[in-house]
C-alpha positions in Angstrom: 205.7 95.2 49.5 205.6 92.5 52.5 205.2 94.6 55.1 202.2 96.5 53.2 200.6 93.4 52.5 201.0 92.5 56.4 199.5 95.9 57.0 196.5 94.9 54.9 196.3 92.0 56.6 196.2 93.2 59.6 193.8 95.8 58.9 191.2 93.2 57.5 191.5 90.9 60.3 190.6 93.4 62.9 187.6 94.0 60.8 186.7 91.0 60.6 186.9 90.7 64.2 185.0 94.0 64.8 182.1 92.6 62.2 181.6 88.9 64.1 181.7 90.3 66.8 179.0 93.5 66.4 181.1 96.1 67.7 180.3 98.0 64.3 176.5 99.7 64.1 176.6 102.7 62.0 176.0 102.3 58.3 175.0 105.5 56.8 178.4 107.3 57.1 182.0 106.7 56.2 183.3 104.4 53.7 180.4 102.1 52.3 183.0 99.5 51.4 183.9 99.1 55.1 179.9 99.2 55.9 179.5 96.1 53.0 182.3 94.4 54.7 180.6 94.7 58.2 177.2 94.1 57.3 178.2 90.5 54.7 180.5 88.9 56.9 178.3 87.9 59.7 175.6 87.1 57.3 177.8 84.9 54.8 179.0 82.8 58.3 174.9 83.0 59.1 173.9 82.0 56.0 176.8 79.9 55.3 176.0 77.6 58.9 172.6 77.1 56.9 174.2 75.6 54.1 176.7 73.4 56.0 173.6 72.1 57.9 172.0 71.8 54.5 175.2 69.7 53.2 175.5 67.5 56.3 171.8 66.8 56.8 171.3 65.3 53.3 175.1 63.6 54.0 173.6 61.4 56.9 170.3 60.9 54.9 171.4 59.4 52.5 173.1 57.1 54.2 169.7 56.1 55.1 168.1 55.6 51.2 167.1 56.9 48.3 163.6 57.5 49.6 164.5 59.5 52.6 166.5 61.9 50.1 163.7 62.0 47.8 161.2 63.3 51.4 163.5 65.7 52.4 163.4 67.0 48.9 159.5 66.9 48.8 159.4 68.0 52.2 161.3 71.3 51.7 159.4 72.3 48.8 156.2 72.6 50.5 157.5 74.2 53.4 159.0 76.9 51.6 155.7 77.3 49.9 153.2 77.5 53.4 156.4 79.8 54.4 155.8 82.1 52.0 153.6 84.3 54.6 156.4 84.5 56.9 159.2 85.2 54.6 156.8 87.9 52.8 156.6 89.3 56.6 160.4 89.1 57.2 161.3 91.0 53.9 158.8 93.8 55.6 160.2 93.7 59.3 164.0 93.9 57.6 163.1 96.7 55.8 160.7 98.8 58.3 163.1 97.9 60.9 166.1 99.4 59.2 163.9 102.2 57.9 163.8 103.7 61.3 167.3 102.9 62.7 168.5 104.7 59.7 166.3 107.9 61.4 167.2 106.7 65.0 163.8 105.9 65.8 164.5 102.8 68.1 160.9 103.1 69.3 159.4 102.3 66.2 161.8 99.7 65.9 160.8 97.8 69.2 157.4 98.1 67.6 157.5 96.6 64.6 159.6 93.6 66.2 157.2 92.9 68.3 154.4 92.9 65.8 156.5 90.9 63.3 157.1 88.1 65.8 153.1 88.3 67.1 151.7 87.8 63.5 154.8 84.8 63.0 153.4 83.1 66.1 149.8 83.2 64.9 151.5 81.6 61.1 153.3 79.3 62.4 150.5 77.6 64.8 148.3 77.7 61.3 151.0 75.9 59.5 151.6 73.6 62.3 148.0 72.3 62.7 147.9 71.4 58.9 151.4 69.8 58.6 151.1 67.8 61.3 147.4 66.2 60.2 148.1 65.9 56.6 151.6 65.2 56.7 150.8 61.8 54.0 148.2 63.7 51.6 150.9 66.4 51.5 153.5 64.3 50.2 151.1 62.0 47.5 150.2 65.6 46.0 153.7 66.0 46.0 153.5 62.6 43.8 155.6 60.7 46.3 155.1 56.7 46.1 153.5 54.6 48.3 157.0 53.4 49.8 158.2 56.6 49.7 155.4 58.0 51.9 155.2 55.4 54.7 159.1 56.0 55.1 159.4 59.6 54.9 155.7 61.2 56.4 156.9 61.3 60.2 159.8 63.7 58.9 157.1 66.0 57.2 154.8 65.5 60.0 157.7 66.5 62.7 159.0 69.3 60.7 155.9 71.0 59.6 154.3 70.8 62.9 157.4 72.5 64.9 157.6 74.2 62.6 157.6 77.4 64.8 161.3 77.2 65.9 162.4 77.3 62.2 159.7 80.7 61.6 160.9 82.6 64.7 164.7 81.6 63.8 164.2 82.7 60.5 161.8 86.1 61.3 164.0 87.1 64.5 167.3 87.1 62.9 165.5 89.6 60.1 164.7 91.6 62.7 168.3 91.5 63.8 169.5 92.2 60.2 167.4 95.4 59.2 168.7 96.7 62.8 172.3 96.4 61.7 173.3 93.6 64.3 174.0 91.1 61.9 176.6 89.1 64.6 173.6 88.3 66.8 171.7 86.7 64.2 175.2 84.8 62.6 175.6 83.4 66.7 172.1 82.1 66.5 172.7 80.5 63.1 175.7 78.7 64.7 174.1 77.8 68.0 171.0 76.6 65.8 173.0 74.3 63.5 176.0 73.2 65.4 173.3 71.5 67.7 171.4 70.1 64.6 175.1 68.5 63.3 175.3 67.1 66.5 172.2 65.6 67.1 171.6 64.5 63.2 173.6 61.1 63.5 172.3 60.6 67.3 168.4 61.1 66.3 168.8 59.4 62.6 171.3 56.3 63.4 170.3 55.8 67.3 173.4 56.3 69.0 173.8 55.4 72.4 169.9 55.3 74.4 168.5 57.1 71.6 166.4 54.9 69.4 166.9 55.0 65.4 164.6 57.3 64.0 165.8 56.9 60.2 164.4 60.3 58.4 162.5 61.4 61.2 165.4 61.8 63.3 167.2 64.5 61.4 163.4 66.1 62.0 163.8 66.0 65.9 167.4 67.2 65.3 166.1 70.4 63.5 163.2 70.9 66.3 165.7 71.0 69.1 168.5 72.4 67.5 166.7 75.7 66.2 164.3 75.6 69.5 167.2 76.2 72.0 168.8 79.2 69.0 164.9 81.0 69.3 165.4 80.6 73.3 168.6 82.2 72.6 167.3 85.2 70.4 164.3 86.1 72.7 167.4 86.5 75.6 168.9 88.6 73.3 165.9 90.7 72.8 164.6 90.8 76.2 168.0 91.0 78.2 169.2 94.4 75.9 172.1 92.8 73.9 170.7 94.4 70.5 170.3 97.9 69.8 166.6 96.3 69.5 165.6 95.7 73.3 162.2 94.6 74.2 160.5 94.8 77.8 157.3 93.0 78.8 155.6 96.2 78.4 156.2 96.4 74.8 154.1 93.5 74.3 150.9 95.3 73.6 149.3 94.6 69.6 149.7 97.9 68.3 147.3 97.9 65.1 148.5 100.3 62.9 152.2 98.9 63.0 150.5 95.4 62.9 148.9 96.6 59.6 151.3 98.6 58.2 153.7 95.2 58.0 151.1 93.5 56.6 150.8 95.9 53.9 154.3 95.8 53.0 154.7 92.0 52.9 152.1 91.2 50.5 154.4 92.2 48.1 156.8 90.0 49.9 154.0 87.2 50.2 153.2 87.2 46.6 156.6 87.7 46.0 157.8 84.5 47.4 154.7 82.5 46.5 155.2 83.4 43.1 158.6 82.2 43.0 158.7 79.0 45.4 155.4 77.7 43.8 157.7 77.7 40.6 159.9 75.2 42.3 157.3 73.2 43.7 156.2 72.6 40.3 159.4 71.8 39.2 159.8 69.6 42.1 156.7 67.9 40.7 157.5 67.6 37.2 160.9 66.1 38.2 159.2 63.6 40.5 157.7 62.0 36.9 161.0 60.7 36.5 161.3 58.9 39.5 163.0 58.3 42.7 166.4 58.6 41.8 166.4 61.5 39.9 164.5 63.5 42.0 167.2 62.1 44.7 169.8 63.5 42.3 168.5 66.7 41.8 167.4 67.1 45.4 171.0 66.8 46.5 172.7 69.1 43.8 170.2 71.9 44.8 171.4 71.1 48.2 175.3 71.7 47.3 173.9 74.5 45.5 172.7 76.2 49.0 176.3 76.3 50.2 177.5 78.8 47.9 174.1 80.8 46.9 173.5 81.2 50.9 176.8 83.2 51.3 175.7 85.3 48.2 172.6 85.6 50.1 174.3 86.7 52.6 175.7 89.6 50.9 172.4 90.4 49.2 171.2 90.5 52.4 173.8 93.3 53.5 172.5 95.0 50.8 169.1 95.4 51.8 170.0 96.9 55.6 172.3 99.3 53.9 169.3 99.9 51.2 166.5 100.9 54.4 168.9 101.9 56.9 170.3 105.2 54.3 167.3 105.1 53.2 165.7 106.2 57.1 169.4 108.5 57.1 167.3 110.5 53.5 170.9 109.1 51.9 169.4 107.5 48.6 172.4 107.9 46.2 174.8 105.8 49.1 172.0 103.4 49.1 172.4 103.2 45.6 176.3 102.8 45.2 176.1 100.2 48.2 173.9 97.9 46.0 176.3 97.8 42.8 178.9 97.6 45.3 177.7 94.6 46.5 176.6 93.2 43.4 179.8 93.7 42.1 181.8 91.7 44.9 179.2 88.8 44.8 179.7 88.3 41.1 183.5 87.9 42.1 182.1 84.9 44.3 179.7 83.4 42.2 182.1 83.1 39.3 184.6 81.8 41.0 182.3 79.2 42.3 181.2 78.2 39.4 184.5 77.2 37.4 184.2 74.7 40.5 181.0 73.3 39.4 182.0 73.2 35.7 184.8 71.1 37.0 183.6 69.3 39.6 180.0 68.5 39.5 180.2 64.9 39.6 182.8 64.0 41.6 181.2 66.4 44.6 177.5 64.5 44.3 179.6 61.5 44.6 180.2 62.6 47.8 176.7 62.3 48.5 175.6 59.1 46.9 177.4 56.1 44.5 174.3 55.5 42.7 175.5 56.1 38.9 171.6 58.0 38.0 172.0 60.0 41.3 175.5 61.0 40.3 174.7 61.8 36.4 171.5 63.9 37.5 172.9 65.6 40.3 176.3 66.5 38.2 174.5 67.6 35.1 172.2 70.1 37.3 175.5 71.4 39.0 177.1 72.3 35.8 174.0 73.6 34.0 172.8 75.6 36.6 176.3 76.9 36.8 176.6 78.6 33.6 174.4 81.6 34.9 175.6 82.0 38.4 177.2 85.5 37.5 174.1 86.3 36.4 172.3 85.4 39.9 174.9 87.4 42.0 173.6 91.0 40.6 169.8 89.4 40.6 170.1 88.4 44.3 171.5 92.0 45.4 169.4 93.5 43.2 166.3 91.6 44.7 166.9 92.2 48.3 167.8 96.0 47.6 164.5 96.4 46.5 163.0 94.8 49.7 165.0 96.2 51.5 163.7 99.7 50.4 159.8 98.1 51.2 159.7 98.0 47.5 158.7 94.1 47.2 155.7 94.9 45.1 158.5 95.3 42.1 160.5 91.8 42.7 156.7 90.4 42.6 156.3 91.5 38.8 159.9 90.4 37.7 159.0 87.0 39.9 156.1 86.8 37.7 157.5 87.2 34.4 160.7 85.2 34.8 159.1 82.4 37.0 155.7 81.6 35.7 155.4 83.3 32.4 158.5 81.6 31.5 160.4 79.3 33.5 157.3 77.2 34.0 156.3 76.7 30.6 160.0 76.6 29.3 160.4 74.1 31.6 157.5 71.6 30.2 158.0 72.5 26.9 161.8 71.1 27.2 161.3 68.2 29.4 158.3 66.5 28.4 157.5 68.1 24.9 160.9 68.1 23.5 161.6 64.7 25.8 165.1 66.5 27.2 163.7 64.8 30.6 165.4 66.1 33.6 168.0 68.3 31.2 165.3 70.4 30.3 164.3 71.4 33.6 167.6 72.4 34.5 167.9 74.7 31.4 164.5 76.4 31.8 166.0 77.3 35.6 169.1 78.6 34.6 167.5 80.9 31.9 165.5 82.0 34.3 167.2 83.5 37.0 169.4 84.8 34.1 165.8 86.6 32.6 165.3 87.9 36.7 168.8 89.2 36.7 168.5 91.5 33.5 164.9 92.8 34.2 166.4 93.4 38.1 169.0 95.9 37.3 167.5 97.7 34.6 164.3 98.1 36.6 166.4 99.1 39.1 168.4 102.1 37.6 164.8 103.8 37.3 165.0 104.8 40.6 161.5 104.3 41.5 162.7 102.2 45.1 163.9 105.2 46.1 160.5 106.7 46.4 159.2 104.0 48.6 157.8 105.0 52.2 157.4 101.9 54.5 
């Protein structure tokens, strides 16, 4: 029994080895387990790097103040919500992108990277212009305080307006993903945030030459950090270390490919609007109970992002397998690969939760001593908890779709579970029923755990399969 469990061992580390390092490109034969493997573990270290910057960003922030937590909190909400276009537009490069490696059409690959990144460009310069001027009217709609605002605007002004190195990081390493070379976009991911650990303290705390910057610091951090990983991915693209390889020649706007993405992320657009303007409103309502708890709840959503990234990361696996079998006319593997998935992230996501149960309060301790910060923070952690099961299957579920260029379906299960309910759920619990903060996290746990349900049985219909992109 030793030696077969050193056998096993073995075997996994060399695939593990293979996977980080993208020696492994074909997805549409062999054993789909060994495809899941390949495919999540790059993007659970990529989306994991995101949620370790997450955790030690807020870490040095809140060494600053309550305020500077609270901006970041405020901050990120909006952006998600003016990021909505691009996201909508990565969800269609993934899954038009993997649609025609799956039927080895590199061509129309190179195309639609190209277009992707051209329409990201023109989003990001929109978003910029606006962030950048209204940067304080931004955060008082947000229902940030007077203090709060002349501490925290030259973070929202700095991030919003470069905001272009955080678009292209995010958009480029899609492009990566739906072609199956996952390690290039986990490499950027670490390049990107291993700077921004780096430079965080520097930038925030003035080390050295560099003059304290307070919030606005972990800003410039960010800027540079995920600037010099978009440097890296147009090398990558350019220089032929993808099975995605662009020439200046392929830079031409090609129309038809230009409009065919834009078709299929308007599902993706509304998709994402539908369900980030949720939390923007939630953002809102918990800003009614002040500084603190907003602070609270803005770092336990925060911890939050360490373990729901990885499961992102599997859900994203999912959708490449989804498009690329998809392009291979393989729609019953695509199929088993998504309750495969779903099936190993639940795994994850309960174990991670019995942590949280646990816990809750002595990890946003961590964070921050102040007693509120600590009982909000903790109470979201556990409550939120309780359905995490539940969100591993919704997440898979949700990108499989996408991945298939079906993202007009998540858009209707968005819309129920989000608006129809969460939303008013929410209010009804935390300012009707005065459950305060409690209430809020309730109506998000139920939720997600609504999403999940309507996901999967949606799901079983079959109708994604159908999908041309």
């Amino acid at each position: 029994m030793p030696h077969l469990n050193r056998i096993t061992f073995k075997r996994l580390f060399q695939y593990f080895i293979v996977a980080v390092t993208g020696k492994e490109t074909e997805f549409t034969t062999g054993s789909i387990r060994k495809a899941i493997f390949m495919l999540s573990i790059p993007m659970i270290f990529e989306m994991m790097m995101e949620s370790i910057f997450a955790i030690v960003d807020i870490a040095y922030v809140s060494q600053v103040s309550v305020n500077a937590v609270a901006t970041i909190g405020l901050t990120e909400s909006v952006v998600t919500l003016v990021y909505a276009v691009a996201i909508g537009l990565s969800m269609a490069a993934t899954a038009i992108v993997a649609r025609r490696i799956g039927a080895k059409d590199i061509k129309g690959a190179q195309e639609a990277a190209v277009q992707a990144i051209a329409l990201g460009v023109l989003v990001s310069i929109i978003v910029g212009v606006l962030g950048f001027l209204y940067a304080e009217d931004i955060l008082a709609l947000m229902g940030a305080e007077p203090d709060l605002i002349a501490e925290g605007s030259g973070y929202t002004r700095l991030l919003l307006g470069g905001n272009i190195t955080i678009l292209l990081l995010f958009l480029i390493n899609a492009i990566f993903r739906g072609a199956g070379d996952a390690s290039v976009a986990m490499w950027a991911l670490v390049l990107s945030n291993g700077l921004n650990i780096i430079l965080d303290p520097i930038f925030i705390f003035g080390w050295g030459p560099v003059p304290e910057y307070g919030v606005m610091g972990a800003a410039i951090a960010t800027n540079i950090g995920r600037g010099t990983a978009v440097l890296f991915q147009l090398a990558v693209l350019f220089f032929g270390w993808s099975r995605i390889q662009i020439g200046f020649k392929d830079i031409v706007i090609r129309f038809s490919v230009m409009l065919n993405l834009i078709k299929v992320s308007l599902g993706g657009i509304a998709q994402f609007l539908i369900g980030t303007s949720s939390w923007v409103f939630l953002m809102r309502m918990m800003s009614e109970f002040g500084s603190e708890v907003l602070a609270g709840y803005t770092i336990a959503i925060r911890v939050m992002l360490f373990t729901l990234m990885p499961s992102w990361g599997m859900s994203n696996a999912a959708a490449t397998l989804v498009g690329q079998n998809l392009g291979a006319q393989q729609p019953e593997r695509a199929e088993t690969s998504v309750w495969k998935t779903g099936k190993y992230n639940a795994y994850f996501m309960g174990a991670v939760s019995l942590l949280y149960l646990f816990f809750a309060y002595d990890i946003v301790g961590w964070f921050n001593t102040n007693p509120v910060v600590v009982e909000i923070g903790g109470l979201c952690l556990q409550i939120i908890a309780i359905g995490y099961v539940f969100y591993a299957y919704g997440m898979v579920v949700t990108q499989a779709f996408n991945g298939a260029g079906d993202t007009g379906t998540p858009t209707k299960i968005n819309l129920i579970a989000f608006w129809l309910f969460q939303l008013p759920f929410a209010y009804l619990a935390a300012i009707t029923f005065e459950l305060g903060a409690m209430g809020v996290f309730i109506a998000i746990t139920a939720a997600e755990v609504l999403l999940a349900i309507i996901s999967m049985v949606w799901f079983k219909k079959g109708n994604w399969k159908k999908v041309s992109v």
